[in-house]
PyMOL CGO cylinders between C-alpha atoms (Angstrom):
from pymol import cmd
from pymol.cgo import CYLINDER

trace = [
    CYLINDER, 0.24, -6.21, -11.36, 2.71, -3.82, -9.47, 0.3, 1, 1, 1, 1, 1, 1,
    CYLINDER, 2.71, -3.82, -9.47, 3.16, -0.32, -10.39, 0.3, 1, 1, 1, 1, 1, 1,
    CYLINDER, 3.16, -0.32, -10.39, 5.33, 2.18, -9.10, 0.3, 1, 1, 1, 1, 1, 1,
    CYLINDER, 5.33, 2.18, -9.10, 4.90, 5.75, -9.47, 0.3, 1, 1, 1, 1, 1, 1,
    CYLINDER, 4.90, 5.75, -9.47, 7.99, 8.42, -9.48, 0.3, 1, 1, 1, 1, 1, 1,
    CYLINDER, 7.99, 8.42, -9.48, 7.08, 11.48, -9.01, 0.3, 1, 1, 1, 1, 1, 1,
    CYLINDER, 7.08, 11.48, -9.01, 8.92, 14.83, -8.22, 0.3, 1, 1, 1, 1, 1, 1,
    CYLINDER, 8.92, 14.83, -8.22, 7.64, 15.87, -4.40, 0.3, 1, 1, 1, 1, 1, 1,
    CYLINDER, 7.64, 15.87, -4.40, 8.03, 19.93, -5.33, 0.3, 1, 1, 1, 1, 1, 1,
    CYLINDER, 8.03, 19.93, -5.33, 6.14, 20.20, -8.87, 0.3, 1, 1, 1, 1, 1, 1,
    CYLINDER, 6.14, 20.20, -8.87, 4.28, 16.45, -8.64, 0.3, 1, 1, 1, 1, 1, 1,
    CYLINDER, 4.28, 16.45, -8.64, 5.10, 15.94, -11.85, 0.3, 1, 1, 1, 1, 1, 1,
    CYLINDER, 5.10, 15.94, -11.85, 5.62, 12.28, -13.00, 0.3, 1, 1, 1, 1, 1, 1,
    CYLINDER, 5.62, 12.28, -13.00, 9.51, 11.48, -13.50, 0.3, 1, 1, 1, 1, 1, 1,
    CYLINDER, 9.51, 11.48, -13.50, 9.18, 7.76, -14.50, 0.3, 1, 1, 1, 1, 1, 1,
    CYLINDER, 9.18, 7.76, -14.50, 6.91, 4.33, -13.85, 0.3, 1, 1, 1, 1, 1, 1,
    CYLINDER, 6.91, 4.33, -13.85, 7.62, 0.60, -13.57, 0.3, 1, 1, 1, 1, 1, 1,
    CYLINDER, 7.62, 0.60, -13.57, 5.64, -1.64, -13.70, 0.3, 1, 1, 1, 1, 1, 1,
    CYLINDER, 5.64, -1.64, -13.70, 5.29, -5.71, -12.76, 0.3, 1, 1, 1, 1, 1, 1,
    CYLINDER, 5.29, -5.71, -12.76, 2.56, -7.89, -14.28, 0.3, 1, 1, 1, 1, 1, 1,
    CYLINDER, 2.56, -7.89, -14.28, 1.32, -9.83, -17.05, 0.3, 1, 1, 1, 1, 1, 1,
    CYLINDER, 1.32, -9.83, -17.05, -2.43, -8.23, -18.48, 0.3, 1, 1, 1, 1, 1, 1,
    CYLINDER, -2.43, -8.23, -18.48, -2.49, -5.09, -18.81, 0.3, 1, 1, 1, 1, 1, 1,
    CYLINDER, -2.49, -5.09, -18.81, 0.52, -3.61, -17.93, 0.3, 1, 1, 1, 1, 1, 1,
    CYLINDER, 0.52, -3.61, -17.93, 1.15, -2.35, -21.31, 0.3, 1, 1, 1, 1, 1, 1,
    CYLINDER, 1.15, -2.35, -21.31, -2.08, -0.32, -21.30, 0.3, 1, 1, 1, 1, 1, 1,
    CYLINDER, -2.08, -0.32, -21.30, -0.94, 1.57, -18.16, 0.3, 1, 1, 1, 1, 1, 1,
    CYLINDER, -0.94, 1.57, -18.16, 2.67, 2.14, -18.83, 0.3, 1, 1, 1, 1, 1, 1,
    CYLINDER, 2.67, 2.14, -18.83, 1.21, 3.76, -22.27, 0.3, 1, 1, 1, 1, 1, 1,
    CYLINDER, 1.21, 3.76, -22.27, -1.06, 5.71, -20.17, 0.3, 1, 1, 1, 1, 1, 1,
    CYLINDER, -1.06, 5.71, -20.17, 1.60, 6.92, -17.76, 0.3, 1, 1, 1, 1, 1, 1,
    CYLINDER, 1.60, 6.92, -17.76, 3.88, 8.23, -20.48, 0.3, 1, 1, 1, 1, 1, 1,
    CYLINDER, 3.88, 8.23, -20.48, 1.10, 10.08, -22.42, 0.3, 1, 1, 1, 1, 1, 1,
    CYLINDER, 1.10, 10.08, -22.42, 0.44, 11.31, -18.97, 0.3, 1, 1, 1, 1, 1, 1,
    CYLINDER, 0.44, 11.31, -18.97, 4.39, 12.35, -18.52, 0.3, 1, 1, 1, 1, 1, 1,
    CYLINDER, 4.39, 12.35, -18.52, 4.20, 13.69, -22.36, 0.3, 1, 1, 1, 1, 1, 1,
    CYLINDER, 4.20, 13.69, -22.36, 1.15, 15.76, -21.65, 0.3, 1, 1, 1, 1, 1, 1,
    CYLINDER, 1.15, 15.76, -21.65, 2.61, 17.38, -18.75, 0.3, 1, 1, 1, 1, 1, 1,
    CYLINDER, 2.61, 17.38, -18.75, -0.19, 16.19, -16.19, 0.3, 1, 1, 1, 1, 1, 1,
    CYLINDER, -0.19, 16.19, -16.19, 1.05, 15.40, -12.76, 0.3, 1, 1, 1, 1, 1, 1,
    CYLINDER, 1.05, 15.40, -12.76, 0.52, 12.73, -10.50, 0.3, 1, 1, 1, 1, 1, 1,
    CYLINDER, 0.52, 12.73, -10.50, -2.75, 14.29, -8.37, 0.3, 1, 1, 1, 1, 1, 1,
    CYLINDER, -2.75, 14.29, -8.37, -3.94, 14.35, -12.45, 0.3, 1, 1, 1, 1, 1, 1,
    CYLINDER, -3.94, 14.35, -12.45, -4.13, 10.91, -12.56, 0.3, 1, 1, 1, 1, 1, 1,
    CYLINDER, -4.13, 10.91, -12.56, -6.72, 10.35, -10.25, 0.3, 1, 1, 1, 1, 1, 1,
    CYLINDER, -6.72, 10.35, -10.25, -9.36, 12.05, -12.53, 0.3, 1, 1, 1, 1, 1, 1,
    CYLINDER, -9.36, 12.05, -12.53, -8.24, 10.70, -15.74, 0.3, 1, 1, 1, 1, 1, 1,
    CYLINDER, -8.24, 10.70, -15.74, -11.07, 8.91, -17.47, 0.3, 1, 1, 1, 1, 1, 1,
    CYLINDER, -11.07, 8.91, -17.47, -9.97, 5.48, -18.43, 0.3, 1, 1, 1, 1, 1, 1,
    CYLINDER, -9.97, 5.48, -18.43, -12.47, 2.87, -20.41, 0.3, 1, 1, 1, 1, 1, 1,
    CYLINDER, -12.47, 2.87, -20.41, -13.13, -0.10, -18.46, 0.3, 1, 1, 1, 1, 1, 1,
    CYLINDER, -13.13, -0.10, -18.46, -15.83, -2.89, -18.57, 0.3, 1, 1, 1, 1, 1, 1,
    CYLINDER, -15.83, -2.89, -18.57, -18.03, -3.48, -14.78, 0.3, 1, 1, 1, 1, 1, 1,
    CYLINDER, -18.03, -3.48, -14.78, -17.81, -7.16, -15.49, 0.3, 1, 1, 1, 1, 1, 1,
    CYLINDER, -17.81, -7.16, -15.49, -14.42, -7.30, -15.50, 0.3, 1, 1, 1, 1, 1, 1,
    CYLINDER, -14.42, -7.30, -15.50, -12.62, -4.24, -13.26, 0.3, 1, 1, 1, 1, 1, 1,
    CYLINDER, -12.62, -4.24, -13.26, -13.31, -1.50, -11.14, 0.3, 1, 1, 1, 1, 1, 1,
    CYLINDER, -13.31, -1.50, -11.14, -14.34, 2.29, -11.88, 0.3, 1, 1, 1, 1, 1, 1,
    CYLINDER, -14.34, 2.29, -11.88, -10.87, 3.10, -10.93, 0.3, 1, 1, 1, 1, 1, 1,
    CYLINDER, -10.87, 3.10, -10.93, -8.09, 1.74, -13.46, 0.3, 1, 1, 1, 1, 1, 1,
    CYLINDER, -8.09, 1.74, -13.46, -4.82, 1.40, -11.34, 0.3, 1, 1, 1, 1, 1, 1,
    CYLINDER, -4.82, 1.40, -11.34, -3.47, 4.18, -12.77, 0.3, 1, 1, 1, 1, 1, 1,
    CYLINDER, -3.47, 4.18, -12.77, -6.03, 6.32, -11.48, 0.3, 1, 1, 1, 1, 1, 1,
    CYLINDER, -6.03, 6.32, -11.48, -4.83, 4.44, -7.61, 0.3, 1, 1, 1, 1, 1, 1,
    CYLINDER, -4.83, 4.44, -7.61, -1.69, 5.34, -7.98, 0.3, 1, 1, 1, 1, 1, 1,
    CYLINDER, -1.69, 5.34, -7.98, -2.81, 9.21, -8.00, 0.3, 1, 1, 1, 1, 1, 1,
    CYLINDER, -2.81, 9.21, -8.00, -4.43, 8.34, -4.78, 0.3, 1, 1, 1, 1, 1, 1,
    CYLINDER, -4.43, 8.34, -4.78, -1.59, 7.18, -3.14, 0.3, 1, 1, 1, 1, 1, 1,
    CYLINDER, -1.59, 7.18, -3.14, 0.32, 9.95, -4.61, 0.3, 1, 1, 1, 1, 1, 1,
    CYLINDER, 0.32, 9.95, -4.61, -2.09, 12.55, -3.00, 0.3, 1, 1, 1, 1, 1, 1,
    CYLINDER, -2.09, 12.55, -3.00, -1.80, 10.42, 0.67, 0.3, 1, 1, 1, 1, 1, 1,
    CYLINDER, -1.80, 10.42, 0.67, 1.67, 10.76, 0.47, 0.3, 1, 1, 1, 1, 1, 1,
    CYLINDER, 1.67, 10.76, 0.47, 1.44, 14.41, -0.17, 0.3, 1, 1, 1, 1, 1, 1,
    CYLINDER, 1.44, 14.41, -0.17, -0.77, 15.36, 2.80, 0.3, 1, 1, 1, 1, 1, 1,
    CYLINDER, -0.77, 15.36, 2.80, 0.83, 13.61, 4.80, 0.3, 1, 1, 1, 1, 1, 1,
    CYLINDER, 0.83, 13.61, 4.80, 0.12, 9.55, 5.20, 0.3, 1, 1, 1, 1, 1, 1,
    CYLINDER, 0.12, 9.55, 5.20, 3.43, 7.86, 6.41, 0.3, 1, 1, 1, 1, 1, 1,
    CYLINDER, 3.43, 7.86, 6.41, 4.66, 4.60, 4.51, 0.3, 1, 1, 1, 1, 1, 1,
    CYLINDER, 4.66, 4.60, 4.51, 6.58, 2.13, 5.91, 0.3, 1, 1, 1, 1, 1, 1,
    CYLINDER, 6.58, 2.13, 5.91, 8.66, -0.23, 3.19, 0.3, 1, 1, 1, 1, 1, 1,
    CYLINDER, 8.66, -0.23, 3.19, 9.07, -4.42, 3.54, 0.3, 1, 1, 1, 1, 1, 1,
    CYLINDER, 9.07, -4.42, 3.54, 12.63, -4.26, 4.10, 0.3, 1, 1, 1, 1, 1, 1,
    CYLINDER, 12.63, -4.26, 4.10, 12.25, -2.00, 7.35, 0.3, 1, 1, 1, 1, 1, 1,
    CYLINDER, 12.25, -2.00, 7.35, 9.46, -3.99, 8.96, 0.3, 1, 1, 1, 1, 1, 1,
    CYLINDER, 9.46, -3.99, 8.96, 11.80, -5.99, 10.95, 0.3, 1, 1, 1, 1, 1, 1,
    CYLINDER, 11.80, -5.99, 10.95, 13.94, -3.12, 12.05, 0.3, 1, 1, 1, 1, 1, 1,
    CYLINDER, 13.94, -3.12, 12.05, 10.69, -0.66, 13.20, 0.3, 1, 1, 1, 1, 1, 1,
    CYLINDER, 10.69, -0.66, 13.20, 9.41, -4.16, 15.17, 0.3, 1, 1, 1, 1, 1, 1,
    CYLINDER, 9.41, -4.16, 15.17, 12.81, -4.17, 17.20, 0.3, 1, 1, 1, 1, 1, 1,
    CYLINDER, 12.81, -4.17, 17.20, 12.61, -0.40, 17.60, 0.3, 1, 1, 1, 1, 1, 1,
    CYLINDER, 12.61, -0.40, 17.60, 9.38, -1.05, 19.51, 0.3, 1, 1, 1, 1, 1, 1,
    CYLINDER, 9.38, -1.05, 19.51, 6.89, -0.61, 16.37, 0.3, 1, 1, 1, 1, 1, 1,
    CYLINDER, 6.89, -0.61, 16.37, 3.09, -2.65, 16.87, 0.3, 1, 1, 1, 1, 1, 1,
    CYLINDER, 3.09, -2.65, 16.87, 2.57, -4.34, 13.43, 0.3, 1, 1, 1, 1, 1, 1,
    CYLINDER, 2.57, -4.34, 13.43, -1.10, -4.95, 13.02, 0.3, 1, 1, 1, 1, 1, 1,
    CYLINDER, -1.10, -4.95, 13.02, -2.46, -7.00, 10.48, 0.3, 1, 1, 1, 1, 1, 1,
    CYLINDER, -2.46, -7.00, 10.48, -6.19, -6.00, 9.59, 0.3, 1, 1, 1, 1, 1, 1,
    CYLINDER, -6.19, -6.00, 9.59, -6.87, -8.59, 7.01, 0.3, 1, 1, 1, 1, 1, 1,
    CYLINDER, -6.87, -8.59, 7.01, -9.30, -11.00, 7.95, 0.3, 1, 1, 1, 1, 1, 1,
    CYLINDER, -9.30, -11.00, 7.95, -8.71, -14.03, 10.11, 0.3, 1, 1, 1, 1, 1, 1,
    CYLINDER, -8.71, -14.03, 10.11, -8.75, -16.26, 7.02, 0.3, 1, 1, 1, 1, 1, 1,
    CYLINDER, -8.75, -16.26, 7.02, -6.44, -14.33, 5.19, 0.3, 1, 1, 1, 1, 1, 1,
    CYLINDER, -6.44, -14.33, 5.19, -3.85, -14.18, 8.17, 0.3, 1, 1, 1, 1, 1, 1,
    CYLINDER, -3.85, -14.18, 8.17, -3.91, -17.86, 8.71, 0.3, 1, 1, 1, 1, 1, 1,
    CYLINDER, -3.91, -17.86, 8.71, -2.97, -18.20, 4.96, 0.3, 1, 1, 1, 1, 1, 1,
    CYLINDER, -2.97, -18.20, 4.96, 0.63, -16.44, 5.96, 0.3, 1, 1, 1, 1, 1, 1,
    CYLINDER, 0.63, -16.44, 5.96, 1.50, -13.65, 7.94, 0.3, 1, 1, 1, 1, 1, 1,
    CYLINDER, 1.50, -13.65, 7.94, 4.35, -11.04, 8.42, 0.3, 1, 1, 1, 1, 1, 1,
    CYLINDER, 4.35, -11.04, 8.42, 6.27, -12.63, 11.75, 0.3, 1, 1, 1, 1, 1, 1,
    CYLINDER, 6.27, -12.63, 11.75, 5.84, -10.28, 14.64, 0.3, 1, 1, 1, 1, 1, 1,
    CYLINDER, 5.84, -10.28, 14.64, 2.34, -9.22, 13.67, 0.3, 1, 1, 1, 1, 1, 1,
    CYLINDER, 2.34, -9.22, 13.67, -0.79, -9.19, 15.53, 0.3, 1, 1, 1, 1, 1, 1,
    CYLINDER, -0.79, -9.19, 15.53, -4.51, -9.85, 14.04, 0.3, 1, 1, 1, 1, 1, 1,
    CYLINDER, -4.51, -9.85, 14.04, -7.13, -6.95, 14.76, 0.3, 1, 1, 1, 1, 1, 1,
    CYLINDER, -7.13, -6.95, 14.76, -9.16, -6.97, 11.84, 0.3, 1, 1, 1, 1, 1, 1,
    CYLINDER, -9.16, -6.97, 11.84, -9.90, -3.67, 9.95, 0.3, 1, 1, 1, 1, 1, 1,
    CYLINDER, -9.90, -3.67, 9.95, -13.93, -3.95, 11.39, 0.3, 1, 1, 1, 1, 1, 1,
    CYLINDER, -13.93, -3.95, 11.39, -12.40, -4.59, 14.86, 0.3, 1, 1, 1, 1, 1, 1,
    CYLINDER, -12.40, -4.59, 14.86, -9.78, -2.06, 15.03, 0.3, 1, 1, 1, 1, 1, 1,
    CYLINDER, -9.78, -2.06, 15.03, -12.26, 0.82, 16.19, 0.3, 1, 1, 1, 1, 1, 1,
    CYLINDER, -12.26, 0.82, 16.19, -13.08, -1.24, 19.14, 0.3, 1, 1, 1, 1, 1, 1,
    CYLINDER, -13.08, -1.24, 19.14, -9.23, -1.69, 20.04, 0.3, 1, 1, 1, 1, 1, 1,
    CYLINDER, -9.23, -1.69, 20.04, -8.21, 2.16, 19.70, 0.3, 1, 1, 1, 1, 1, 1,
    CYLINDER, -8.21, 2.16, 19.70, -6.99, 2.53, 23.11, 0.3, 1, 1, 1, 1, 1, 1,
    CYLINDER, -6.99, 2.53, 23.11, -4.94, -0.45, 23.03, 0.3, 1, 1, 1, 1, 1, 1,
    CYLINDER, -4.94, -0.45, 23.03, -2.67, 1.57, 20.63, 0.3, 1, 1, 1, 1, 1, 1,
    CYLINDER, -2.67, 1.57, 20.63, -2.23, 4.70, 23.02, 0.3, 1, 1, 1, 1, 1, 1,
    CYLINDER, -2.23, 4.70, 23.02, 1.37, 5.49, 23.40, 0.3, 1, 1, 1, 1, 1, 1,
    CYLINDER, 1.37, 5.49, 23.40, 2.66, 3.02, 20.64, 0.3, 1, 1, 1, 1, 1, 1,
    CYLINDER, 2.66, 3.02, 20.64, 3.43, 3.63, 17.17, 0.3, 1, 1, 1, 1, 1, 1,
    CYLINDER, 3.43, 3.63, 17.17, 2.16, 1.35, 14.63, 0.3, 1, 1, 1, 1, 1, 1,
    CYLINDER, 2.16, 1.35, 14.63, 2.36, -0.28, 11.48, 0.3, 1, 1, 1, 1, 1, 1,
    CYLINDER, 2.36, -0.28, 11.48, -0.54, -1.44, 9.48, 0.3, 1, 1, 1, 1, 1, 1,
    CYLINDER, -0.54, -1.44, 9.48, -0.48, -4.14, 7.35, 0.3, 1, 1, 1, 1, 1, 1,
    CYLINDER, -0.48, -4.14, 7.35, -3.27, -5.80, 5.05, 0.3, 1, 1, 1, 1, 1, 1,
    CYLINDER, -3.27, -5.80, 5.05, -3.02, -7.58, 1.70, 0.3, 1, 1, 1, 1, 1, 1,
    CYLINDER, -3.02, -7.58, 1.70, -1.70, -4.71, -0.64, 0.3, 1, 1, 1, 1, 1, 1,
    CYLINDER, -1.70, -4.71, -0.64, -2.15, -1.70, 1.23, 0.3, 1, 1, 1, 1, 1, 1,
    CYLINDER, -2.15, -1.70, 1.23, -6.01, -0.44, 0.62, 0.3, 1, 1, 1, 1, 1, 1,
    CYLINDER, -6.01, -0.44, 0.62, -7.60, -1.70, 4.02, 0.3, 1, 1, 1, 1, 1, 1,
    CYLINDER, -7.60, -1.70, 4.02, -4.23, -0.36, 5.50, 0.3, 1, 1, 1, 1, 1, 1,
    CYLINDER, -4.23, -0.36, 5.50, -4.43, 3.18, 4.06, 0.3, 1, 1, 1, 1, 1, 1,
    CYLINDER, -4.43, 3.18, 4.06, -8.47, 2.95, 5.99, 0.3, 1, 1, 1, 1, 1, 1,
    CYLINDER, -8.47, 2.95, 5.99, -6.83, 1.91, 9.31, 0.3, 1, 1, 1, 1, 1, 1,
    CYLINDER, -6.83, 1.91, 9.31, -3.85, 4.23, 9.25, 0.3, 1, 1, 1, 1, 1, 1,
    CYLINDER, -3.85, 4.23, 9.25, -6.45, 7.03, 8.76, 0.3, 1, 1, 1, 1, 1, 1,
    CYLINDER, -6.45, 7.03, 8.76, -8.61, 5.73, 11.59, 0.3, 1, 1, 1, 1, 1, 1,
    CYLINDER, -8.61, 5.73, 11.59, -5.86, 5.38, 14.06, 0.3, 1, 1, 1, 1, 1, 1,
    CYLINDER, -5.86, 5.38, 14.06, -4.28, 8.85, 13.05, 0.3, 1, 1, 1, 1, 1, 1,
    CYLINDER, -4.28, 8.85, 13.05, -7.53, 10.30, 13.68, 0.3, 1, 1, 1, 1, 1, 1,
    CYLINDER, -7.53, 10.30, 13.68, -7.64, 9.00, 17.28, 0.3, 1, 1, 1, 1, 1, 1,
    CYLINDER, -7.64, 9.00, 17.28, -3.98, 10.64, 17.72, 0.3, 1, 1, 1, 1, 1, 1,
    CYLINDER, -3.98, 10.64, 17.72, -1.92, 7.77, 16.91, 0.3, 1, 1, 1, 1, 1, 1,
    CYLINDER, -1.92, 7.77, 16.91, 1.55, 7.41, 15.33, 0.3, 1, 1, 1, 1, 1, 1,
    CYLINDER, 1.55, 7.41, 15.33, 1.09, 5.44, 12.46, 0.3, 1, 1, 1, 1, 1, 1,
    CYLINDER, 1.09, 5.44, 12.46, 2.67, 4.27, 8.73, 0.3, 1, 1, 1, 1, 1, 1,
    CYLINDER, 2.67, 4.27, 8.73, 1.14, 1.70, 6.38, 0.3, 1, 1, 1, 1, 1, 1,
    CYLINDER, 1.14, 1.70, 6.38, 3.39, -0.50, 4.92, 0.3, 1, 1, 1, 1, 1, 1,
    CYLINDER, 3.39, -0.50, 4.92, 3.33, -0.23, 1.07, 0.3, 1, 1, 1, 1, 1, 1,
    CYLINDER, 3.33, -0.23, 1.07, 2.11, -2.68, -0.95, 0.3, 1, 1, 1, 1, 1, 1,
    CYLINDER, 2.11, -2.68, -0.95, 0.87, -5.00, 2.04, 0.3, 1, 1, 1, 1, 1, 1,
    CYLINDER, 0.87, -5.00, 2.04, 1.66, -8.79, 2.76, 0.3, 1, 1, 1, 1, 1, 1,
    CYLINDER, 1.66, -8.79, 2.76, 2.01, -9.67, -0.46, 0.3, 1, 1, 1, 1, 1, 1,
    CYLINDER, 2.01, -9.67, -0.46, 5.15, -6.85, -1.34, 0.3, 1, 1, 1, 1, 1, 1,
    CYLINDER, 5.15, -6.85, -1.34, 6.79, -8.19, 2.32, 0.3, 1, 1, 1, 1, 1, 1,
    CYLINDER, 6.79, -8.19, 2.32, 6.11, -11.92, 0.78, 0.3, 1, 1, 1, 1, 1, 1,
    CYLINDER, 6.11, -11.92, 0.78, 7.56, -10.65, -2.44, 0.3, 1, 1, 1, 1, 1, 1,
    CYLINDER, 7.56, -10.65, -2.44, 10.59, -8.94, -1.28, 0.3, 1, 1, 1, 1, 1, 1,
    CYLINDER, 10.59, -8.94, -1.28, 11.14, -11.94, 1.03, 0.3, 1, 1, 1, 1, 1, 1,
    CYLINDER, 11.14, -11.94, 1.03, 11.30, -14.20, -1.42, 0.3, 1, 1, 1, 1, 1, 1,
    CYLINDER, 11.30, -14.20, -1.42, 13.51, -12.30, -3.15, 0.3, 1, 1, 1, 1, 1, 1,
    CYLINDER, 13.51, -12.30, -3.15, 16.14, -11.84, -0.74, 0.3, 1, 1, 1, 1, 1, 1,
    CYLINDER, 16.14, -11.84, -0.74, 15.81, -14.90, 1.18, 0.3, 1, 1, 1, 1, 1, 1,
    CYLINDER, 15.81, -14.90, 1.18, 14.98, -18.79, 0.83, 0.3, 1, 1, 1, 1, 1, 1,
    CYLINDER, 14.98, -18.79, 0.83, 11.30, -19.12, -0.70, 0.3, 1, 1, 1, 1, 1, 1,
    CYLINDER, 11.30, -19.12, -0.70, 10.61, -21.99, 2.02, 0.3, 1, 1, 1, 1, 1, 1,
    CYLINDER, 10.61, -21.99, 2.02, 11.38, -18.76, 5.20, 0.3, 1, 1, 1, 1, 1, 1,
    CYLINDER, 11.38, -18.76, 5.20, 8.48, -16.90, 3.30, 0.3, 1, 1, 1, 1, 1, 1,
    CYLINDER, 8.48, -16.90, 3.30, 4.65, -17.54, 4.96, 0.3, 1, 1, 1, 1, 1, 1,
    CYLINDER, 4.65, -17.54, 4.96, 2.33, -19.12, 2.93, 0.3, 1, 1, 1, 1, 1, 1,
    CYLINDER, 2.33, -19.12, 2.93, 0.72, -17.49, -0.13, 0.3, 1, 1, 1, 1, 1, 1,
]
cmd.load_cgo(trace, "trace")
């Protein structure tokens, strides 16, 4: 499932969704309007209560994610999108992959470098007078490394939606066999 959240950066209030999927996108597009209908804004949807069942999903539906990302944006977290990867890497951008090792031998964004999310403390000083782009599957281990680095004074954006919106957007625009690996 892909959601995306539109949301008016002076009132927060939610101007629109779409969403991508096949289970359960219904549910939150239906929740996302009511939201809209009741007036709540995006930061609201990080409290709403949502049923779920342990056995099958998290605490947090991911309508109730897309409020946190909404509130990141708003104090401040810088984004990168898939389409301006390559241009930031030319521009003298690090991109740092902190998936695992596995995971980045499965396909990886060309250009990037593998410094896991529990390694990158250890490799803080490497990034010292570089700005950097973190990268991990869909954008929750990079959101914990872009924090981590812009604690320790670094210049930093997370690229939305991870490896798998680059592979997506990719594969859209170009030929599926140029794309890495799933």
């Amino acid at each position: 499932m892909a959601l995306k959240l539109i949301v008016d950066p002076e009132t927060d209030l939610i101007l629109g969704a779409q969403a991508l999927g096949e289970e359960g996108v219904d549910k939150r597009i239906d929740v996302i309007a009511t939201a809209m209908a009741a007036g709540l804004t995006a930061t609201d949807l990080m409290d709403l209560e949502l049923s779920y069942a342990p056995q099958f999903a998290s605490a947090k539906d991911p309508v109730n994610m897309l409020g946190y990302v909404n509130e990141n944006r708003a104090t401040g977290e810088n984004a990168v999108q898939w389409h301006e990867v390559e241009t930031l890497i030319s521009e003298g951008w690090r991109l740092v992959d902190v998936r695992t090792e596995g995971e980045y031998t499965r396909g990886a964004i060309p250009g990037s470098e593998l410094i896991t999310l529990d390694e990158l403390r250890d490799h803080v000083e490497d990034f010292r007078g570089h700005k950097v782009i973190v990268s991990c599957r869909v954008g929750q281990r990079g959101h914990t490394a872009a924090s981590i680095l812009a604690q320790h004074g670094i210049e930093v954006a997370n690229l939305d939606g991870g490896y798998l919106t680059w592979q997506m957007g990719m594969a859209a625009t170009t030929q599926p066999e140029l794309v890495g690996a799933p």
